[in-house]
N, C-alpha and C positions, 0 to 999 in steps of 0.2 A: 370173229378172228381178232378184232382190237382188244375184248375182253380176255384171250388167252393170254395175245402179248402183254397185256397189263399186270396178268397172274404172275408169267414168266419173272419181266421187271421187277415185282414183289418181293419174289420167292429169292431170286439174286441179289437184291438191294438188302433185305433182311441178313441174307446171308453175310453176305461183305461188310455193312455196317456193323451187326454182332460181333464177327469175327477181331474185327479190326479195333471195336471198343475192347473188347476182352484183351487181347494184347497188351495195348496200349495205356488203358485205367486202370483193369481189376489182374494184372497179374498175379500180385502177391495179397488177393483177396483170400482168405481160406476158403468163402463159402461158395466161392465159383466152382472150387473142386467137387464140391458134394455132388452125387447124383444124381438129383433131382433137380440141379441147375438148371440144364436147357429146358427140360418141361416147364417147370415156373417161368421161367423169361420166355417161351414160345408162349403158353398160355398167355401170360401178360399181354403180348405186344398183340394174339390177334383179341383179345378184349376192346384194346385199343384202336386196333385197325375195323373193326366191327360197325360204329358208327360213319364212315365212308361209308361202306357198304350201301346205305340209302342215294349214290350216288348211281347213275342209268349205267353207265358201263361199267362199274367194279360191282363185284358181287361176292354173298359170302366166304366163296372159295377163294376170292382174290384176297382176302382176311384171314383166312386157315395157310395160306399157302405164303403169306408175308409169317407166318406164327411159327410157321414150319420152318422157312427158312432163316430169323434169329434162333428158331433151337437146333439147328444145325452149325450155324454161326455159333453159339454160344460152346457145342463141341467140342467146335475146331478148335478154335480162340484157346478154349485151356488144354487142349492137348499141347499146348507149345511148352518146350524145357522153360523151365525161370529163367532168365539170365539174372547173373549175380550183380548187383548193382555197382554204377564205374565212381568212379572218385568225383565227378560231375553227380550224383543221382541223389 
């Protein structure tokens, strides 16, 4: 049971943090646009979540499912309109 809530946690956190980077750093990235965006940055991050994994309660799916949810994050994040920069920006 602790190992799902841990996936859960992953999958949400990956989500939210992605999301919220993309917004906020890479709006007027061009290459966030391309298609293949969230795959590469899901890929990425569970490479990097990968090594936890040798931890007793996360497991590899707790890794696929943090990977999952920055390329979902990463989605969302650039589905958002530009906004056009303020006189401040």
């Amino acid at each position: 049971m602790l190992g799902l809530l841990i996936g859960v946690v992953a999958l949400g956190g990956g989500f939210v943090g992605a999301r919220s980077f993309v917004r906020r750093r890479l709006r007027y990235v061009d290459a966030v646009q391309k298609p293949a965006a969230p795959l590469v940055a899901g890929l990425a991050a569970t490479a990097v979540a990968l090594p936890v994994a040798a931890l007793p309660v996360v497991t590899v799916m707790t890794a696929v499912a943090f990977g999952v949810g920055v390329a979902g994050g990463v989605a969302s994040g650039r589905r958002e309109p530009r906004a056009l920069p303020g006189p401040g920006d």
